[in-house]
matplotlib code that plots the C-alpha trace (Angstrom):
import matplotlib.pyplot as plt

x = [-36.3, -36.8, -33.4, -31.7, -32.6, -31.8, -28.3, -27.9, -29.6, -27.2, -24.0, -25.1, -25.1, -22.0, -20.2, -21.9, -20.6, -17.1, -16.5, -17.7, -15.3, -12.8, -13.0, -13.8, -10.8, -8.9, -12.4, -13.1, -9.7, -9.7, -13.1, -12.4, -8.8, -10.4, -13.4, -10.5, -8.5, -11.7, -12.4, -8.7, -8.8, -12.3, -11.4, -7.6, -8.6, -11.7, -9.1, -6.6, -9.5, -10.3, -6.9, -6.6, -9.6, -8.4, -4.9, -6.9, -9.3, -6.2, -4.2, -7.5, -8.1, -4.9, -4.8, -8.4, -7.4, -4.0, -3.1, 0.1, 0.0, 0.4, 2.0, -0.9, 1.5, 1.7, -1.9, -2.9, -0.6, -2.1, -5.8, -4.8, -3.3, -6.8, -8.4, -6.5, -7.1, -10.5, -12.0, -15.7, -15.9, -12.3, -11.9, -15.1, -14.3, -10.9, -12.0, -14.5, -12.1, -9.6, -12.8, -14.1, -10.3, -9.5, -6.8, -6.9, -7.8, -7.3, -10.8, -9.3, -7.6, -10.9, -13.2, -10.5, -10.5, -14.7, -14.9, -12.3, -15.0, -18.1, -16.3, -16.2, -19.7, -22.8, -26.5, -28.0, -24.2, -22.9, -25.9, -25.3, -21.4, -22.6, -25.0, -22.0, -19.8, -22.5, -22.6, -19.0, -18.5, -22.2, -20.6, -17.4, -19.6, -21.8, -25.6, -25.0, -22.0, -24.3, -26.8, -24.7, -22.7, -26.8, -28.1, -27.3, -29.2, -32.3, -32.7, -33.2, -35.5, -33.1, -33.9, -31.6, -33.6, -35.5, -32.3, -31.0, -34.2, -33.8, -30.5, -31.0, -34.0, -32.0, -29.0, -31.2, -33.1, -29.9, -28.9, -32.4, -33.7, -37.1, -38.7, -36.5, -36.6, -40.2, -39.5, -37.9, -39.6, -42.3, -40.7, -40.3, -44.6, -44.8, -42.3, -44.2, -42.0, -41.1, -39.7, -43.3, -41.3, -39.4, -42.8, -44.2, -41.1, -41.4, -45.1, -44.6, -42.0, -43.7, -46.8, -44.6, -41.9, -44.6, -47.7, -49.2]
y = [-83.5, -80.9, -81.8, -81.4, -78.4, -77.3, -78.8, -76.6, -73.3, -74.1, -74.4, -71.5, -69.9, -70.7, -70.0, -66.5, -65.7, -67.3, -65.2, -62.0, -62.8, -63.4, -60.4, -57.4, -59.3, -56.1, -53.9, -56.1, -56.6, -52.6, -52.1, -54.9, -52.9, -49.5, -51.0, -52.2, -49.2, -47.0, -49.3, -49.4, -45.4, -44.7, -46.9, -46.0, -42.2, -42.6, -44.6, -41.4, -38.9, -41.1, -41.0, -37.6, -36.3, -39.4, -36.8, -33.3, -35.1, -36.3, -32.9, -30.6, -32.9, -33.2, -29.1, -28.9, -31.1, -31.2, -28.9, -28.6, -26.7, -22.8, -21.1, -19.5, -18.9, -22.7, -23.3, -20.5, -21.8, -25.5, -24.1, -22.5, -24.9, -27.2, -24.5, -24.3, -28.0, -27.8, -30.3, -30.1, -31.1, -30.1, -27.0, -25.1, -26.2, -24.8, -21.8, -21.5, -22.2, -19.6, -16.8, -18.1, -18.3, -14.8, -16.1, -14.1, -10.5, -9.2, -9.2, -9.3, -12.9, -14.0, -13.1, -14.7, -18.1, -17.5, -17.5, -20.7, -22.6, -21.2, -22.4, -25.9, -25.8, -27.7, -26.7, -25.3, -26.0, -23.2, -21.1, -21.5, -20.4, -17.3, -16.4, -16.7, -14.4, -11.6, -12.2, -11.8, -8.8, -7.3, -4.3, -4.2, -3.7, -1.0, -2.3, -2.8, -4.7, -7.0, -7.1, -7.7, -10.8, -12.3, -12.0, -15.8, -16.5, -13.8, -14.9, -18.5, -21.3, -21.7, -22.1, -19.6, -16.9, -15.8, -15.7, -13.3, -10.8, -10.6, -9.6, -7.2, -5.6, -5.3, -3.8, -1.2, -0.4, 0.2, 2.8, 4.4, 3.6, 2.2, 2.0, -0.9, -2.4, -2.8, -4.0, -7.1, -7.8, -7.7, -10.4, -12.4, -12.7, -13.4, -16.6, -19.6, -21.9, -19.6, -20.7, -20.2, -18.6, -15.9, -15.1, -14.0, -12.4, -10.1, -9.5, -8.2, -5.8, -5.0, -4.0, -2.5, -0.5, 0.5, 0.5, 3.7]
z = [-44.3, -41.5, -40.2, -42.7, -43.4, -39.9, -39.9, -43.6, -41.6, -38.5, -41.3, -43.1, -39.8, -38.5, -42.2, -42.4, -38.1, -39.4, -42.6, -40.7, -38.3, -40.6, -42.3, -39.1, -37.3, -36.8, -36.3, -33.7, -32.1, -32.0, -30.5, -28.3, -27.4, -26.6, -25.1, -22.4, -22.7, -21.2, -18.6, -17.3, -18.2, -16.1, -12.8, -13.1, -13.2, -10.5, -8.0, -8.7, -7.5, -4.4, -3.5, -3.9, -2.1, 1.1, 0.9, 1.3, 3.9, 5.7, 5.2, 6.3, 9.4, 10.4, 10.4, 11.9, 14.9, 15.6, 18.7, 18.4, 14.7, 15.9, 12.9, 11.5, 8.3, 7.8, 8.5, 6.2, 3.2, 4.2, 3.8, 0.4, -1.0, -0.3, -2.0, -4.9, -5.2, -6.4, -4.7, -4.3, -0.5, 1.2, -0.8, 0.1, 4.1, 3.5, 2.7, 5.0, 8.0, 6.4, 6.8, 9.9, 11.4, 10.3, 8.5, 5.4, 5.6, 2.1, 0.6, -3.2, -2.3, -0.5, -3.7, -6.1, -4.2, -3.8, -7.7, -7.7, -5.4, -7.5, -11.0, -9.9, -7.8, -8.9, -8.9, -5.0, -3.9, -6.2, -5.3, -1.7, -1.8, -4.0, -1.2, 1.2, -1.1, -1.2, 2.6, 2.8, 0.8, 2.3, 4.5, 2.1, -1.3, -2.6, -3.1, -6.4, -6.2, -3.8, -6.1, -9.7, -6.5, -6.0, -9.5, -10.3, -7.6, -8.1, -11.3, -10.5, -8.8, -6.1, -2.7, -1.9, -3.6, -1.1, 1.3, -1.5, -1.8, 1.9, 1.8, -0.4, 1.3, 4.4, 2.8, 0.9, 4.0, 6.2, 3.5, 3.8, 0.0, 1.3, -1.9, -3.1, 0.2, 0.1, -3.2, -2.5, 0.2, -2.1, -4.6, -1.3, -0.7, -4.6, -4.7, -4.8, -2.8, 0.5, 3.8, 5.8, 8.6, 6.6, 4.7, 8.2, 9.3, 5.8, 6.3, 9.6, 8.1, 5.6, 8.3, 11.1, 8.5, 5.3, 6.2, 5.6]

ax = plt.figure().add_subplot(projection="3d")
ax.plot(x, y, z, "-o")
ax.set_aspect("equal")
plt.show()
């Protein structure tokens, strides 16, 4: 009696699976087709970007170490055109070779391709590159201008914040406004995560530069 029960449960089973079938057929056919669509779609498109970053790794080393390249035109054109390609390694070397090398010397062009790098920057990475921007611009810039460059940064956890206050204080005491020197060096003391070193360094200052 058991058993034949089970043989009806198993025939009621495989009726039920066969008339679902039967009836989703195209449902399924289409889920099935997109489900293989977005695989082909996701390794096709991750195999184009590996390719793509082996072509700026190849293009930027070949410029980095090839001796016989001298046209700093070329080089420079090379350089920007890894920029411009956004890619989140090559591009932000590019650009530092360009600044390092002396290659560009209009500050507009520099900032425009600094913003480029930021816009496709992640997390401490973007931090980082804004730090380097401020730094760039830091005897080009008023204060301000400095400041408004490091408020992503000031306003944020980022390890690079206390890299920014210090900036700051050091820009504002070169131009003689003590008071809001002494007032990021203050914000420095009161971070809770500080390099050790750099908190001594700004005590001392604070001792040998404010104290009363």
């Amino acid at each position: 009696m058991d058993e034949d029960i089970e043989i009806i449960n198993q025939n009621t089973r495989q009726l039920l699976i066969k008339n679902f079938l039967k009836k989703n057929y195209k449902k399924i056919i289409f889920l099935f087709s997109s489900l293989i669509f977005i695989l082909i779609f996701f390794f096709g498109f991750q195999e184009v970007q590996d390719r793509k970053k082996n072509r700026l790794a190849e293009k930027f080393n070949n410029i980095i170490f090839d001796k016989s390249l001298t046209n700093e035109n070329y080089i420079k054109s090379q350089m920007i055109e890894i920029v411009n390609a956004k890619d989140s390694t090559y591009s932000i070397l590019a650009l530092y070779f360009l600044i390092e090398n002396k290659l560009l010397d209009n500050q507009i062009e520099i900032n425009k391709l600094f913003d480029l790098i930021i816009s496709i920057s992640k997390k401490e990475d973007k931090k980082l590159i804004i730090f380097k921007k401020a730094l760039f611009n830091s005897d080009k810039l008023t204060d301000n201008e400095i400041l408004s460059i490091l408020q992503p940064i000031i306003n944020s956890d980022s390890i690079w914040k206390q890299h920014a206050l210090l900036l700051m204080a050091d820009l504002y005491f070169n131009t003689k406004q003590f008071n809001k020197s002494r007032e990021f060096l203050n914000k420095i003391l009161d971070l809770e995560i500080t390099n050790q070193k750099i908190k001594i360094d700004v005590q001392k200052r604070l001792n040998r530069d404010f104290s009363e």
